[in-house]
N, C-alpha and C positions, 0 to 999 in steps of 0.2 A: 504493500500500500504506500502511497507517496506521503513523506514528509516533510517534503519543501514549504515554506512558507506561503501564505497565499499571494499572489499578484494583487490580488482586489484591496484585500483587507493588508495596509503596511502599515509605518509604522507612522506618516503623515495623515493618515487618515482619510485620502482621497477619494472619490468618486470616480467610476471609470463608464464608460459607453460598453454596454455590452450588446451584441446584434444575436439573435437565435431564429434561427431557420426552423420553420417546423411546416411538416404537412398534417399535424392536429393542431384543431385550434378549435376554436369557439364558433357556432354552437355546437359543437361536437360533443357529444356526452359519453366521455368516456377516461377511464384514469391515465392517457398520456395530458388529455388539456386538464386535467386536475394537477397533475404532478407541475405540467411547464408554467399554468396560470396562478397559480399558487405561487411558486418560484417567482414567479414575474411581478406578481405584488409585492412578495415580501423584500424585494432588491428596488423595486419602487421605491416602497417608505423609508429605504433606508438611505435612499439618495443617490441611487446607484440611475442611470440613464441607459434605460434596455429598450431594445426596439426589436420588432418581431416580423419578422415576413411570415406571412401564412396564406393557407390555400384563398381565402376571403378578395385576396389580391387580384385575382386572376382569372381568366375562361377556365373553367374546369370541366368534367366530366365524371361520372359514378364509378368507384372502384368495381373491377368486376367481380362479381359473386359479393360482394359489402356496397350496395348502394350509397349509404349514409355517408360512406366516407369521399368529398371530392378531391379529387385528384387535379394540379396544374397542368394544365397542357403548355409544355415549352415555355419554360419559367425561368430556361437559362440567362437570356439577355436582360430581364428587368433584374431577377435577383443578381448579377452582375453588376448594375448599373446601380443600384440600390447598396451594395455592399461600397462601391469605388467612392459615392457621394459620402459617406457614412464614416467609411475610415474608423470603422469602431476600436477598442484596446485587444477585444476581446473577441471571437464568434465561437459559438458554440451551435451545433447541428444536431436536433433531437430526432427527428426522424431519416429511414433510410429512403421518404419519398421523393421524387422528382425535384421538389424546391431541397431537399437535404442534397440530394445529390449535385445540384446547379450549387449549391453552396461549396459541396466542397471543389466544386471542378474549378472554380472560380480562386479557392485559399490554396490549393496544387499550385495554381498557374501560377498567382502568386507570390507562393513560398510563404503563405501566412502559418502559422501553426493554429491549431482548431481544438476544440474537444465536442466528443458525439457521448451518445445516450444508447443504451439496448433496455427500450423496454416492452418491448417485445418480442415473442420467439414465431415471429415470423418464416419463420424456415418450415416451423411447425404445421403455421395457419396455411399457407401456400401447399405446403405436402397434402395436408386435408382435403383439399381440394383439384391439386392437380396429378398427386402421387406420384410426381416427378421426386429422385433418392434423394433424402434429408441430407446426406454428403454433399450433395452437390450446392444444396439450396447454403449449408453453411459456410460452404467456400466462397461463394457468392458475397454474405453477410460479413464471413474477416476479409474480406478483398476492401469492402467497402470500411470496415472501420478500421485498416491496416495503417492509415497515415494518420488517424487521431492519437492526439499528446497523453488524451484521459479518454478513455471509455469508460463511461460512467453505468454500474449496472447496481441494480436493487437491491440486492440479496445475498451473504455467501453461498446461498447453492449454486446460485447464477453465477456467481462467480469463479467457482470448481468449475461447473462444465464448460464457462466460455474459455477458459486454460486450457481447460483438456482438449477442446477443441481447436486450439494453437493461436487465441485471441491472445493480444500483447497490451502494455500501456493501461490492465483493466484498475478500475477503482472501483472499490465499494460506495453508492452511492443511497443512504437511506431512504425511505419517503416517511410522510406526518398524516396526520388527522386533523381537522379542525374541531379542538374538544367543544367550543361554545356553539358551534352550529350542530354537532353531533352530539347530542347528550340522554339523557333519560329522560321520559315522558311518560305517560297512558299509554295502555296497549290497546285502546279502545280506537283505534282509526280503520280495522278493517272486524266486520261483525259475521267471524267462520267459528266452528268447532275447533276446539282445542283440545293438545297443542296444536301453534301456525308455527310450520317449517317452511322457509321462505328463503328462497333465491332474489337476491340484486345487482344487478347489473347489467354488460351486452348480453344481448338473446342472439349470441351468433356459434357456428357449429364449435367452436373450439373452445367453447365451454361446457362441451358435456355434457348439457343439460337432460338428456333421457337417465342417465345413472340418477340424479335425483330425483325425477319424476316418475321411473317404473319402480321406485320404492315403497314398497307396503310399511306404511307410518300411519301411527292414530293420529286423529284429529285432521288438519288442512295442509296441504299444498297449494305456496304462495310462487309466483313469479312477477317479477315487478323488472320493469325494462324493458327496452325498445332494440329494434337489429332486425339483419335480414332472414335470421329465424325464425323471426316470432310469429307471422304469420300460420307458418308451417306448422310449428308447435300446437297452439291453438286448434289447430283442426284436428291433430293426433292424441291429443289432449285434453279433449274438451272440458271436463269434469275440475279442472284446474283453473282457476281464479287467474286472470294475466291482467296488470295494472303496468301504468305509465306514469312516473312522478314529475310533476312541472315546473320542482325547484326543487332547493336542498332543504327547505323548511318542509313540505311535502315528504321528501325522499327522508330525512329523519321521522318524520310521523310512522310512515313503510318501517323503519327498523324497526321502530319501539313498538308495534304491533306483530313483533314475532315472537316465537320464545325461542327460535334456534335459527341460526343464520346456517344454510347448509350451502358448501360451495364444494360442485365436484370437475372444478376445473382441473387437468394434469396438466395444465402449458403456461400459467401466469407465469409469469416473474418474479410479482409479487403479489399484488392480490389487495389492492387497496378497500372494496367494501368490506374485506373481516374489517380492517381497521375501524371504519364508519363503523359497523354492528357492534364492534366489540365496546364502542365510545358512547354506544346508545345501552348499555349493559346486558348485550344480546350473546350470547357464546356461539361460540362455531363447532361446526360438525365439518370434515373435510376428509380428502385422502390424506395420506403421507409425503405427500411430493413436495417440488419445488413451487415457493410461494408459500402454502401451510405451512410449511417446514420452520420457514423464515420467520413468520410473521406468530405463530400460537406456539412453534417448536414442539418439544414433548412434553413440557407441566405445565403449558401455559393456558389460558381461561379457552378452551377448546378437547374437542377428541380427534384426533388423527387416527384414521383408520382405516383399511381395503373393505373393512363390511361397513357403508356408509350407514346403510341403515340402522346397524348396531351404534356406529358413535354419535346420530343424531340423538337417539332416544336416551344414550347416558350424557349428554350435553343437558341436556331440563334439570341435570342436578347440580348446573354450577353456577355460584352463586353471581346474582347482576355486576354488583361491590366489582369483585376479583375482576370480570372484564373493563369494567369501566377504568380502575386503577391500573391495567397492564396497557391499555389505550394511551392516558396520558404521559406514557414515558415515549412514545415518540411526538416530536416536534418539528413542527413545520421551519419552524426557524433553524434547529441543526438542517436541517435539509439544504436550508441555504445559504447555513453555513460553510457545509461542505461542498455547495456548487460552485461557492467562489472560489474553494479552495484549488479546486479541479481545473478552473475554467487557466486556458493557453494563452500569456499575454504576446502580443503581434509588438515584438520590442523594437520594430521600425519604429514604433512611435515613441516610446518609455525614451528613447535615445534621444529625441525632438526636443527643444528649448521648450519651457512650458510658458506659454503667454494668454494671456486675456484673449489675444488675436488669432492662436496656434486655429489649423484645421478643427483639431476637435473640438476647439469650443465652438466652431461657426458650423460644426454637423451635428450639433445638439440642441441649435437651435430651432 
């Protein structure tokens, strides 16, 4: 793990331009624009001057087989021309889409140094769906993060396989919860038998949603979330309640109306609604893999288990308390803490006289 001191944070106290590339962004509901727009706030208030390229920018079109997601079409020359004007200290490139890629073709050409993100196992989602060999799709994913300074990833599990997979430069990079939006409530917002065993999040195939739904469990089966599954689901499914939450005041209401957050994803990273459930004092039922692993471990307010339905049912006996207090120990703030810590400074400029008149003060403006 890197020990160098951060670029951002020194010992004048300065403020830097930071630029991040992302092909998630807002409205997109999903934990890469939780992680990068959260991040993006808290370096806001802190004084930090971050500017964002995102899909929002540009003619796009629907990812195939994931509608939701738009994709830039030929995003090379503005996010070029956007980066050139900008001169930022810093870029950092969160996704491997089209604008991540225009970004980095642009900091090669260059010679800027950069830091990216993995967070997600893409190699995975794309296998799902094309069956083309998981070897190849990885070779593909360290091609592209092989010139980042920091690849910043979730989790030590994530961290073990992206090594073992010949990924270099990796850093562990935490994620947080927001405790005062996620908290404890009534569990009176949805009116089923009990217990309610309830899924949140994408309704898309790589979260494995039939392993929790063909589970023979007393009481209700919840799904809460939007995707290009959910359709599907619903018609295979009927007898199962499927909701849509229209904010995060909502979407907490959704936790606190469950008594067991059951996630049978085997591909997260990390797995940020346990976090949400566990801060609303919901427990998790999960497999063992990566992301559970991380985030509940083995004695944490949760059951890890291969018979899902076995550890959802002994999850109703742990207490609210325990998840609520094992949620508050992550923070959004280390989060970015540690992203400044990561982030590649472009020492063209660190080298530059610092003036009232310098470039970057007149690309901040």
């Amino acid at each position: 793990m890197v020990t160098r001191k951060s670029f951002c944070i020194n010992s004048e106290g300065k403020n830097v331009l930071i630029a991040i590339a992302t092909d998630a962004w807002y409205p997109q509901p999903n934990g890469v624009v939780r992680v990068v727009g959260t991040v993006h706030d808290k370096l806001i208030a802190r004084g930090h001057d971050v500017r964002v390229m995102s899909p929002d920018k540009f003619f796009t079109f629907p990812c195939p087989t994931y509608s939701e997601i738009p994709l830039a079409v030929m995003p090379g020359r503005k996010v070029a021309r956007w980066l050139d004007e900008l001169q930022p200290d810093c870029v950092h490139i969160a996704t491997e889409g089209p604008i991540g890629s225009a970004a980095r073709s642009y900091c090669l050409k260059k010679g800027w140094p950069f830091s990216t993100a993995f967070h997600t196992k893409f190699p995975e989602y794309i296998q799902a769906r094309t069956k083309l060999p998981l070897d190849w799709l990885y070779r593909g994913a360290r091609r592209f993060h092989a010139p980042s300074g920091a690849v910043m990833v979730p989790a030590p599990a994530i961290y073990r396989e992206l090594e073992q997979r010949g990924f270099g430069n990796l850093r562990l990079w935490s994620h947080g919860v927001d405790t005062a939006v996620f908290r404890p409530m009534d569990k009176d917002f949805v009116d089923l038998p009990r217990p309610v065993f309830m899924f949140i999040g994408r309704v898309t195939v790589d979260k494995n949603l039939p392993a929790f739904l063909n589970l023979e469990l007393p009481g209700s089966k919840v799904v809460v979330g939007s995707g290009p599954a959910r359709e599907q689901l619903m018609r295979e499914y009927p007898e199962t309640p499927f909701y849509i939450a229209n904010n995060d005041e909502e979407l907490a209401r959704y936790y606190n109306a469950a008594d067991v957050f059951v996630f049978p994803s085997r591909t997260d990273t990390f797995g940020l609604v346990m976090l949400e459930a566990l801060a609303c004092g919901v427990p998790v039922a999960a497999f063992p893999v990566t992301g559970p692993l991380d985030v509940i471990g083995t004695d944490g307010p949760g059951v890890l288990d291969e018979d899902l339905a076995g550890a959802a049912v002994r999850a109703l006996d742990i207490a609210p308390e325990r998840c609520r207090a094992w949620a508050t120990e992550f923070s959004w703030d280390r989060v970015a803490d540690q992203f400044l810590e990561f982030l590649q400074p472009i020492t063209r400029r660190t080298m530059m006289p610092k003036s009232g008149s310098a470039p970057h003060a007149q690309a901040a403006r």
